[in-house]
N, C-alpha and C positions, 0 to 999 in steps of 0.2 A: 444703859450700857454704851449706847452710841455717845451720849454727851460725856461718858469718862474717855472714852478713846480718843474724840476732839482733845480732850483736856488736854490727855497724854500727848498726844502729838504737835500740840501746842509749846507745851513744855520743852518736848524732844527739839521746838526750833530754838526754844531760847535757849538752849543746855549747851547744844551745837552751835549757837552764836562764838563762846568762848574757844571752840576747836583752832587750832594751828591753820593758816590757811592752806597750807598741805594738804589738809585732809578734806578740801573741800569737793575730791571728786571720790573717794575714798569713806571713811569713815560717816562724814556728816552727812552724805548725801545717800547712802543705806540707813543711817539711823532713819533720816526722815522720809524715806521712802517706804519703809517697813512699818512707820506709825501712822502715816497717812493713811496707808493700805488695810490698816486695821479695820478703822472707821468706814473706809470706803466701801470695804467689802462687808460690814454689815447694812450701813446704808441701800447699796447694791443688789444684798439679797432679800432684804424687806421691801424692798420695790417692784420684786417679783409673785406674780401670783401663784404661784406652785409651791407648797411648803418642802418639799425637796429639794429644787434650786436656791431655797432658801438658809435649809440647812447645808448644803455645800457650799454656797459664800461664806457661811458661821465657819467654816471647818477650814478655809483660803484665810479667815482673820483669824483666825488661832495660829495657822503656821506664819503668817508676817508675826503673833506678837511673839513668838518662841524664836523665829528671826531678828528683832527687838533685840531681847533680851541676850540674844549670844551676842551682837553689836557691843550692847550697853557691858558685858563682860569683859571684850576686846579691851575695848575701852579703857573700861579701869585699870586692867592689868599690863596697860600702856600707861597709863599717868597722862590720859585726857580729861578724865571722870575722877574726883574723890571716891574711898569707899562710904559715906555716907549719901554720895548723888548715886550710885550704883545701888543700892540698898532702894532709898525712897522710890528708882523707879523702877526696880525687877518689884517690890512689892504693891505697884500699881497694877504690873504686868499681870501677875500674879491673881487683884484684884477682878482685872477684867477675865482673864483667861475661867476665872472660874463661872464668872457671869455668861459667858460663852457656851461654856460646859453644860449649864445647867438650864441654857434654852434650850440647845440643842437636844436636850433629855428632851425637853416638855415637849418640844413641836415633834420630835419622835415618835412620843406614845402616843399623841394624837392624831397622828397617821393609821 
């Protein structure tokens, strides 16, 4: 989960390479603040020894990708993004957010 978030946010720099450079303090600089932040705050809370602080990072990197992903809608319905670069990366969003979801189950009920 963590190495799809790098990926994503990887991505999110080359995506934002093509942005206007208008939107360099704007647009592209929340997208990739919101995809960094994904990974970071899983990283972040797997670094912590308390599975509770751990699952509250999990649940700070669910709202940057749901932040993500209203960016990436912005976006498109500006005519920064195609709708097929909007697509491929709300269903990575998508991807991750469930992988998120569904640790945060586990380490839950192992509480």
């Amino acid at each position: 989960m963590w190495q799809a978030a790098i990926d994503l946010a990887v991505d999110c720099y080359e995506l934002t390479k093509g942005f206007p450079r208008e939107e360099a303090y704007g647009l592209t600089a929340q997208i990739r603040r919101a995809a960094t932040s994904v990974a970071a705050n899983i990283a972040e809370g797997h670094g912590r020894e308390v599975t509770g602080s751990f699952v509250q990072f999990l649940r700070i990197a669910q709202g940057s990708l749901k932040e993500l992903e209203t960016h990436m809608l912005i976006s498109q319905r500006v005519g920064l993004i195609r709708e097929v670069e909007f697509r491929k990366m709300t269903d990575r969003c998508d991807e991750i957010g469930r992988m998120l979801r569904a640790l945060i189950r586990n380490l839950q009920e192992k509480q």
